[in-house]
C-alpha positions as CSV (number, residue, x, y, z in Angstrom):
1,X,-79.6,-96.3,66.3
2,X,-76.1,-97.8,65.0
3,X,-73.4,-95.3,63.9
4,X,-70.4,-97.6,62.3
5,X,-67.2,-95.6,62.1
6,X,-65.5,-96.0,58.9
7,X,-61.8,-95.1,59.2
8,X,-59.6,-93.6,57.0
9,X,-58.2,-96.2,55.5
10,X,-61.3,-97.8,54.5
11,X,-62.1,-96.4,50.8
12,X,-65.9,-96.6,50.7
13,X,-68.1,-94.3,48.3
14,X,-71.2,-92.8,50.3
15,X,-73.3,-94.2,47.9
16,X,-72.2,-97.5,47.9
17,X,-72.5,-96.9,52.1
18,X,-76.2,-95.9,51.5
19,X,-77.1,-98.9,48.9
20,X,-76.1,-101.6,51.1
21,X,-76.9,-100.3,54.9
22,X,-80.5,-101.3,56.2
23,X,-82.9,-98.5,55.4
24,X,-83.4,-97.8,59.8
25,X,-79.4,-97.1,60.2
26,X,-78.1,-94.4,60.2
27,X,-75.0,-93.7,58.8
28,X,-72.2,-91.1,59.1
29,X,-68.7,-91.3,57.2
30,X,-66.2,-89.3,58.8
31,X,-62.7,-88.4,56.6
32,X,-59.6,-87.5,57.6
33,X,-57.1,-85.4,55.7
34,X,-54.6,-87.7,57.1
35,X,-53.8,-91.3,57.8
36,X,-54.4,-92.0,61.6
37,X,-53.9,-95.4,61.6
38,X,-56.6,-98.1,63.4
39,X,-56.9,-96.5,67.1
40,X,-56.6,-92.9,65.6
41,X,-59.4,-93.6,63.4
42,X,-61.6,-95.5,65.6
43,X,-60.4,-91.9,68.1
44,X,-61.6,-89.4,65.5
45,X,-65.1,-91.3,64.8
46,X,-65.6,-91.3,68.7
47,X,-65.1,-87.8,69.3
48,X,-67.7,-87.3,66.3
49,X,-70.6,-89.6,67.2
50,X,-74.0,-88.5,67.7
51,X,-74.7,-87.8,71.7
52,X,-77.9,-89.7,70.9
53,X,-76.3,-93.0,69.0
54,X,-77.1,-96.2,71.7
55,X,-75.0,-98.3,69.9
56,X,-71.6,-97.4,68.3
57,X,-69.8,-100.0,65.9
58,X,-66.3,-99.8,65.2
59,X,-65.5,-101.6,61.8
60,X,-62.1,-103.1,61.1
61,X,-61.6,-102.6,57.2
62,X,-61.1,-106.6,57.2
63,X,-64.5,-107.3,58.7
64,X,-66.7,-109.8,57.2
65,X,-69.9,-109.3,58.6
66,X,-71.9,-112.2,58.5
67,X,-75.7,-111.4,58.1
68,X,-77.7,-110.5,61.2
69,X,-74.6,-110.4,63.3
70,X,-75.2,-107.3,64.9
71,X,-79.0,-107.5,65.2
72,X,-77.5,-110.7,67.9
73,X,-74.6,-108.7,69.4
74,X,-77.2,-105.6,70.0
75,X,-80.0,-108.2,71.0
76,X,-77.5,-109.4,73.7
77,X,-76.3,-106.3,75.0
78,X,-80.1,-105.1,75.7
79,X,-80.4,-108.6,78.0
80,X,-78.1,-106.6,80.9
81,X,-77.6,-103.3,80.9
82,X,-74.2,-103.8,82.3
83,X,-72.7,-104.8,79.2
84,X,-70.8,-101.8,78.0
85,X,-68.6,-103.6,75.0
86,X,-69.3,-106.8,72.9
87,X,-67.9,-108.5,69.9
88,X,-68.5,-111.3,67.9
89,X,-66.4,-114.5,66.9
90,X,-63.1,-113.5,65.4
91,X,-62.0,-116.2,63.2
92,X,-58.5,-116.9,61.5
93,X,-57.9,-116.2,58.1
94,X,-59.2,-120.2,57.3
95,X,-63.0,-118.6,58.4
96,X,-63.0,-121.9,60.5
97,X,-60.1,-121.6,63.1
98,X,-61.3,-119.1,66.5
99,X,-58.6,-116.6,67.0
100,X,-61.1,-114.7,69.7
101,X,-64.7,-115.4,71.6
102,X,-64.4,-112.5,73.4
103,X,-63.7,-112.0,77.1
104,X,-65.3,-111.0,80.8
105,X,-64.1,-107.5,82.4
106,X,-66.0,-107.2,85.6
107,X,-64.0,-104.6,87.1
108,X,-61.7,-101.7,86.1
């Protein structure tokens, strides 16, 4: 199960959430009575996930998510279960220039 965390700012109708989102997610849209900003949102949503959600997506309300994308990120993660965080290309505003390919934390 993926739970994607909408934050406040991002202004989506349930039903449009519920039109477009593959018919096995399951969705929940969390509101705030007041702006939190990114961390605070992405805060709230994790203090409100489901104790049985394996996968939890924060979305960015400038994400474009290219199709499949997360089906690969989620298909990787199951390969070692010592993966705790992973993330896709992050690409300049151009959508051809790399900004970020992610990184390697092997300790805390």
């Amino acid at each position: 199960m993926i739970t994607p965390l909408q934050m406040a700012v991002l202004r989506l109708s349930k039903n449009f959430v519920e039109h477009h989102k593959p018919s096995n997610m399951k969705v929940k849209i969390i509101r705030s009575k007041r702006y939190r900003g990114y961390s605070g949102g992405n805060n709230l949503g994790w203090t409100n996930i489901d104790p049985s959600s394996k996968y939890v997506v924060f979305i960015n309300n400038d994400l474009i998510v290219e199709p499949d994308s997360l089906y690969k990120i989620i298909e990787f993660m199951k390969i070692d279960e010592n993966v705790g965080a992973s993330s896709g290309l992050v690409y300049y505003g151009d959508g051809k220039t790399i900004y970020s390919a992610g990184g390697i934390v092997t300790e805390l």
